[in-house]
C-alpha positions in Angstrom: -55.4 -51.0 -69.0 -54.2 -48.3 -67.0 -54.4 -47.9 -63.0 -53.8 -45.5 -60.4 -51.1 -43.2 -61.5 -51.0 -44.5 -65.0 -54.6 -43.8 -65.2 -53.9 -39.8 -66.6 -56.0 -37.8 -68.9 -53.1 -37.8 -71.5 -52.6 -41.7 -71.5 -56.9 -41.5 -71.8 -56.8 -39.1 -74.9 -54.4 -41.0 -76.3 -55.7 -44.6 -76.4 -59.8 -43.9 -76.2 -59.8 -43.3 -79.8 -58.4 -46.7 -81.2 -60.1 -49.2 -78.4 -63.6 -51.0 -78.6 -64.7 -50.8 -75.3 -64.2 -48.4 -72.9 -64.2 -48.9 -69.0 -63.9 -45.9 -67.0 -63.9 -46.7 -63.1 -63.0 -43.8 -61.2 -63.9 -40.5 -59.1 -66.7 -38.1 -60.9 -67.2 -34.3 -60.3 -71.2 -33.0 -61.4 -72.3 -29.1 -61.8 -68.8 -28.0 -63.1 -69.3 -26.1 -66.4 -65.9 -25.1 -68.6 -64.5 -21.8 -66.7 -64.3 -20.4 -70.4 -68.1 -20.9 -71.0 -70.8 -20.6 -68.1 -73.2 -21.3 -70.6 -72.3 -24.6 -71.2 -74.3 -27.5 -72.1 -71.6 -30.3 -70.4 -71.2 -31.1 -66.7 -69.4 -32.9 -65.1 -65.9 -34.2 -65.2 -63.8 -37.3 -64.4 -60.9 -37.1 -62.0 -58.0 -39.1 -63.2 -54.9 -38.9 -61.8 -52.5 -36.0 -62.6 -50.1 -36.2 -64.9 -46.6 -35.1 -63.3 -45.2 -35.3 -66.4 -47.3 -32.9 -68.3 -48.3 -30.0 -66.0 -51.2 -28.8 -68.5 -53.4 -32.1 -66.9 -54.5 -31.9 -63.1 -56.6 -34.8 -63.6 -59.9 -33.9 -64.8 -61.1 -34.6 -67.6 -64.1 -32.4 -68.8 -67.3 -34.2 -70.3 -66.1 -31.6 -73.0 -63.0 -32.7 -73.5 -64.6 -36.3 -74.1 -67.3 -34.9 -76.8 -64.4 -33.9 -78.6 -62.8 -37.6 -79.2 -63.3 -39.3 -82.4 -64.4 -42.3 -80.3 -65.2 -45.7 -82.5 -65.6 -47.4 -79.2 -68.5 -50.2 -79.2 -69.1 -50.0 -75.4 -68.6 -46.8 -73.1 -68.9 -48.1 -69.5 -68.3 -44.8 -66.5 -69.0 -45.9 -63.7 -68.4 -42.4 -60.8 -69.7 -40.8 -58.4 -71.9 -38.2 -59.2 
């Protein structure tokens, strides 16, 4: 269980792969494709909270960035806006 400012995309990464259900409560960002591909097929990201301890995070994390977790979860609950 992570809130507020423990809730980073780092801590996310990190634990998503080895839980059974996911519950993702937060703010949600639609029509924002990857800056390093237009083309896309995934939009839409999740703000988290930035990670002041590892600069490379600003918070979002990238409907990408989730397709590309070896997730065994059971359950995957988002519930955003957008």
């Amino acid at each position: 269980l992570f809130l507020h400012k423990e809730a980073t995309v780092e801590k996310f990464k990190q634990t998503a792969p080895n839980v059974r259900w996911i519950f993702a409560g937060c703010h949600g960002q639609d029509k924002c494709k990857p800056e390093d591909d237009h083309y896309s097929v995934f939009e839409g990201e999740l703000i988290l909270s930035p990670d002041k301890t590892n600069y490379s995070y600003d918070g979002k994390l990238s409907a990408r960035d989730i397709s590309e977790l070896d997730l065994k979860a059971e359950l995957v609950f988002l519930s955003a806006c957008y």
